[in-house]
MDTraj code that builds the backbone (N, CA, C; nanometers):
import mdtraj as md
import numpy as np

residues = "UNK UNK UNK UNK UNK UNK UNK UNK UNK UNK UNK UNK UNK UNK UNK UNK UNK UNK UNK UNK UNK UNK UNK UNK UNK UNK UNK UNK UNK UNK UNK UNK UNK UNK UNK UNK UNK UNK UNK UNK UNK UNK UNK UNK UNK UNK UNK UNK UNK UNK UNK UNK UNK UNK UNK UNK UNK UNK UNK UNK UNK UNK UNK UNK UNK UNK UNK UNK UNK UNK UNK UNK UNK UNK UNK UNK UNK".split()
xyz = np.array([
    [-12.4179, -7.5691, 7.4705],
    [-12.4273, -7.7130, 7.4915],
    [-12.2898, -7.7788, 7.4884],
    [-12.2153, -7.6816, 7.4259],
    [-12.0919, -7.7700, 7.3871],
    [-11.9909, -7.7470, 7.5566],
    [-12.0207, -7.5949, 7.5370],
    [-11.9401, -7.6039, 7.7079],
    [-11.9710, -7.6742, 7.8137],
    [-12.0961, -7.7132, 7.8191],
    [-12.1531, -7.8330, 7.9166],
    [-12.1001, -8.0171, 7.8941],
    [-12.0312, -8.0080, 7.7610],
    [-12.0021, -8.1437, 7.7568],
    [-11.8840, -8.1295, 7.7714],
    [-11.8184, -8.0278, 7.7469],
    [-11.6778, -8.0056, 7.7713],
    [-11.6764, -8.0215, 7.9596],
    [-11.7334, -7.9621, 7.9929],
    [-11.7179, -7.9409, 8.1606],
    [-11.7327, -8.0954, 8.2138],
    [-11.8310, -8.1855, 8.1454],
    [-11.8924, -8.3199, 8.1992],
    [-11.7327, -8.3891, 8.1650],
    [-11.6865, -8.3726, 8.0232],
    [-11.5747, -8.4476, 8.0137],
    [-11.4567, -8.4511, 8.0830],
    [-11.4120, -8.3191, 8.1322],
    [-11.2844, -8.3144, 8.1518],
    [-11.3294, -8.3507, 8.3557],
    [-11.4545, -8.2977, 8.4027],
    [-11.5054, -8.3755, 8.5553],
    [-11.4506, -8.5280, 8.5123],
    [-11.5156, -8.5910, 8.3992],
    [-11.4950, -8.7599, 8.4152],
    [-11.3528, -8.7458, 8.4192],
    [-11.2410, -8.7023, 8.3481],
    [-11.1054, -8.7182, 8.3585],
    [-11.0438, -8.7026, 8.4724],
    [-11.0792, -8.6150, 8.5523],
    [-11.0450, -8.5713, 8.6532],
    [-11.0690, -8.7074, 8.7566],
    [-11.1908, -8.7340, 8.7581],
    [-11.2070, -8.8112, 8.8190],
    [-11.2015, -8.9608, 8.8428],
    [-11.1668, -9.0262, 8.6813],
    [-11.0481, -9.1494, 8.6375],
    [-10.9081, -9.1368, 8.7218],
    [-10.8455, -8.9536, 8.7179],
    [-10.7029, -8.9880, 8.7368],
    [-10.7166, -8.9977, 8.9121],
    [-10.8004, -8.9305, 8.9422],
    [-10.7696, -8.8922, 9.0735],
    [-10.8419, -9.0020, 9.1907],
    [-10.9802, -9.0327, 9.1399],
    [-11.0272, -9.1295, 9.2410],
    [-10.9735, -9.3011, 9.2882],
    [-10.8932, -9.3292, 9.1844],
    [-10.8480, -9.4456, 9.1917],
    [-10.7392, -9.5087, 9.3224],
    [-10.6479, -9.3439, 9.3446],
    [-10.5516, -9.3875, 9.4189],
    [-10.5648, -9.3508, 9.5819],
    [-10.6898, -9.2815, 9.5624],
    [-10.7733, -9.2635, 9.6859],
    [-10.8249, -9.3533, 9.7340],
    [-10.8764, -9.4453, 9.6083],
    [-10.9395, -9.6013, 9.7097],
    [-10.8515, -9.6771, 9.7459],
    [-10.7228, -9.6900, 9.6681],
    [-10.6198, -9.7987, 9.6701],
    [-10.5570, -9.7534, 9.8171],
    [-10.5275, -9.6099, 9.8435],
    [-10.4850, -9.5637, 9.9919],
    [-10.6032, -9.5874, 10.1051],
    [-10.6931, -9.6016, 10.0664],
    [-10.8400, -9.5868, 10.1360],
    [-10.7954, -9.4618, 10.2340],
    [-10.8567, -9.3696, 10.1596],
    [-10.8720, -9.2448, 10.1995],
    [-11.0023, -9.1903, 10.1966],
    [-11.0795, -9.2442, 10.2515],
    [-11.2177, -9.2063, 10.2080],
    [-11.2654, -9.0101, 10.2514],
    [-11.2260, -8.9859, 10.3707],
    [-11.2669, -8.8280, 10.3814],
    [-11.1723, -8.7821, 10.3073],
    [-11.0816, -8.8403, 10.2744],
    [-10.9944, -8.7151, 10.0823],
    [-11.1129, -8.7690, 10.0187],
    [-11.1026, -8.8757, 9.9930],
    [-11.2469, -8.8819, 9.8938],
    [-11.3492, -8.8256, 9.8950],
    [-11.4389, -8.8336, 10.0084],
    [-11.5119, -8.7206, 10.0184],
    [-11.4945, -8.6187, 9.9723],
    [-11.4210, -8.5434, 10.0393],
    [-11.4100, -8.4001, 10.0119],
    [-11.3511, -8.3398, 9.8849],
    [-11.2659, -8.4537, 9.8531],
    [-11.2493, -8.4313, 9.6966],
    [-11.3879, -8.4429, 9.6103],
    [-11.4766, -8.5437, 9.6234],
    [-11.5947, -8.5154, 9.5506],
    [-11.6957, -8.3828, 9.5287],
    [-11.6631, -8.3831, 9.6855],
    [-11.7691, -8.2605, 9.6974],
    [-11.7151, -8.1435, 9.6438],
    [-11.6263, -8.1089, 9.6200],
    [-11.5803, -7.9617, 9.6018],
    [-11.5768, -8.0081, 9.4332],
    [-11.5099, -8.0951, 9.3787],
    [-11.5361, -8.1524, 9.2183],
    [-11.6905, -8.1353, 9.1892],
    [-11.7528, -8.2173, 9.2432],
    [-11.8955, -8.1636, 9.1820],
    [-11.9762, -8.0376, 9.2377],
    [-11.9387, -7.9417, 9.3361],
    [-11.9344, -7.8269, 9.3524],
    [-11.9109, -7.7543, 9.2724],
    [-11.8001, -7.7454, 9.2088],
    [-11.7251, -7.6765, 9.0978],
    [-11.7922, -7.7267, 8.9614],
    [-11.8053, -7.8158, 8.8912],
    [-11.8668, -7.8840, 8.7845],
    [-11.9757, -7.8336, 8.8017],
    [-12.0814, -7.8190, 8.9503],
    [-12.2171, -7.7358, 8.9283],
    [-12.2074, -7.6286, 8.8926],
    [-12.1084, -7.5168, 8.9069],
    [-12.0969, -7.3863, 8.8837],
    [-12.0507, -7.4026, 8.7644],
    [-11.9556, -7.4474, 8.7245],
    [-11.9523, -7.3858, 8.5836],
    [-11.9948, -7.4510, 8.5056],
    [-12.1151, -7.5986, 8.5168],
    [-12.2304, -7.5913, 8.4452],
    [-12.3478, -7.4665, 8.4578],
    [-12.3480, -7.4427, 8.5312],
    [-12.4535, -7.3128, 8.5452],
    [-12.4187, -7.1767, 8.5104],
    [-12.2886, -7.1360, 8.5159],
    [-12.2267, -7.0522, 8.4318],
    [-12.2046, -7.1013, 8.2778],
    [-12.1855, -7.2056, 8.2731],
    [-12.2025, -7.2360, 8.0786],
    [-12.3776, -7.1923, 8.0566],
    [-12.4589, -7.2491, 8.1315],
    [-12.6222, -7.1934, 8.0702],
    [-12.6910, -7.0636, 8.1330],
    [-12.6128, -6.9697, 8.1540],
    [-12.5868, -6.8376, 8.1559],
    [-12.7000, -6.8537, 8.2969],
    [-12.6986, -6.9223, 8.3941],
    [-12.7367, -6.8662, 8.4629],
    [-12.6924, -6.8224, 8.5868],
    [-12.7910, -6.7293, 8.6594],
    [-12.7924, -6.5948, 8.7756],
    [-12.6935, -6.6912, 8.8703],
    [-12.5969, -6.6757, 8.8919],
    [-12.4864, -6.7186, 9.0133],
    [-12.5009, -6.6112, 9.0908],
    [-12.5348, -6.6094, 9.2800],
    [-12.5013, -6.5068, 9.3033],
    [-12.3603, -6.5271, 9.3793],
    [-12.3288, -6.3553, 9.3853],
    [-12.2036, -6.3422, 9.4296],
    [-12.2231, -6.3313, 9.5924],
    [-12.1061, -6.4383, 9.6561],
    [-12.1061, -6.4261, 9.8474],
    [-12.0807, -6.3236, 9.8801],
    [-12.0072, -6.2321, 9.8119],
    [-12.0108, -6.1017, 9.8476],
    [-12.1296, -6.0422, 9.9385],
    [-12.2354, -6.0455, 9.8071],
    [-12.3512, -5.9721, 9.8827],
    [-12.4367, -6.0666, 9.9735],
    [-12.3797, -6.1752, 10.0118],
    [-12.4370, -6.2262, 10.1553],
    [-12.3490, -6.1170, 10.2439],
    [-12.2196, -6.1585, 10.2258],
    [-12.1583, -6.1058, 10.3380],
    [-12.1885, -5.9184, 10.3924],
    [-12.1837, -5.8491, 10.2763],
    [-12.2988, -5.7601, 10.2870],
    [-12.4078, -5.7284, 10.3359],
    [-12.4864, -5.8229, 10.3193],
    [-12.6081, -5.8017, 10.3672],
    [-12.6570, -5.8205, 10.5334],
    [-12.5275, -5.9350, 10.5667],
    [-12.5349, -5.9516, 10.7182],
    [-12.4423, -5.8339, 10.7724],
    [-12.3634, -5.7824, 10.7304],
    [-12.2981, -5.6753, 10.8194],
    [-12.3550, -5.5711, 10.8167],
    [-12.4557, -5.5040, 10.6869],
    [-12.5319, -5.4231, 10.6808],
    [-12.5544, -5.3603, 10.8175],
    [-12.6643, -5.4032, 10.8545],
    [-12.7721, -5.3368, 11.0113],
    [-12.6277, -5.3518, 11.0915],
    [-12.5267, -5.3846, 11.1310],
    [-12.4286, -5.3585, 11.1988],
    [-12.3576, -5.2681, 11.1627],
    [-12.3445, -5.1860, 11.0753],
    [-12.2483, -5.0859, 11.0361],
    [-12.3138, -4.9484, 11.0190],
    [-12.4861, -5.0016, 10.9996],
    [-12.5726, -4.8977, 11.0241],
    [-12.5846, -4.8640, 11.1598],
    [-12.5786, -4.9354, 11.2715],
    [-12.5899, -4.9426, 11.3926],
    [-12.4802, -4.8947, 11.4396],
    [-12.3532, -4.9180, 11.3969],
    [-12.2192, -4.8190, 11.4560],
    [-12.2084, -4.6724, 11.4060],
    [-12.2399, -4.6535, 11.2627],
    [-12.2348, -4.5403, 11.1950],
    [-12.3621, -4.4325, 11.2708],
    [-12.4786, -4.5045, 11.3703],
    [-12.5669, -4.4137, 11.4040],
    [-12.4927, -4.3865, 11.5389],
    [-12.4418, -4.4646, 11.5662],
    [-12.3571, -4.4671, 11.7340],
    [-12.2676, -4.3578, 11.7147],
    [-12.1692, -4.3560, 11.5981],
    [-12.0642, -4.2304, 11.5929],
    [-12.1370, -4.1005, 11.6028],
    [-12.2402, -4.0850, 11.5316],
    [-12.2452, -3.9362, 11.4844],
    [-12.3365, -3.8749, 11.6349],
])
top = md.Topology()
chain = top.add_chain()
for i, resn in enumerate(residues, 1):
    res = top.add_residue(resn, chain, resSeq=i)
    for name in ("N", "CA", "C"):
        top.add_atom(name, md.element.get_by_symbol(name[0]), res)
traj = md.Trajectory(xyz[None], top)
């Protein structure tokens, strides 16, 4: 619980220092995209603080090349 308030706190800090001078520039797609990847990140390692199943992109990327490498490897032999 405690790593979850730790993660919420230091997101709000982050986001005191950083969102302010984004509006003052009006930068709104930095803004954007600064949000999204901030609370992207804040979702994961809230969900890694409550131990849960993250999967790894790895095994997407795996899983789509799969039947293609099976399909060349039957082509070689």
């Amino acid at each position: 619980m405690w790593a979850i308030a730790g993660i919420l706190l230091v997101t709000i800090m982050i986001m005191v220092l950083e969102v302010p001078p984004l509006l003052k520039k009006r930068q709104k797609k930095e803004l954007g995209v600064f949000s999204l990847l901030l609370l992207s990140g804040s979702w994961l390692s809230i969900a890694k603080g409550l131990d849960l199943n993250i999967p790894n992109p790895f095994d997407w990327i795996a899983a789509i090349f799969k039947p293609l490498s099976d399909l060349i490897m039957t082509l070689l032999r």
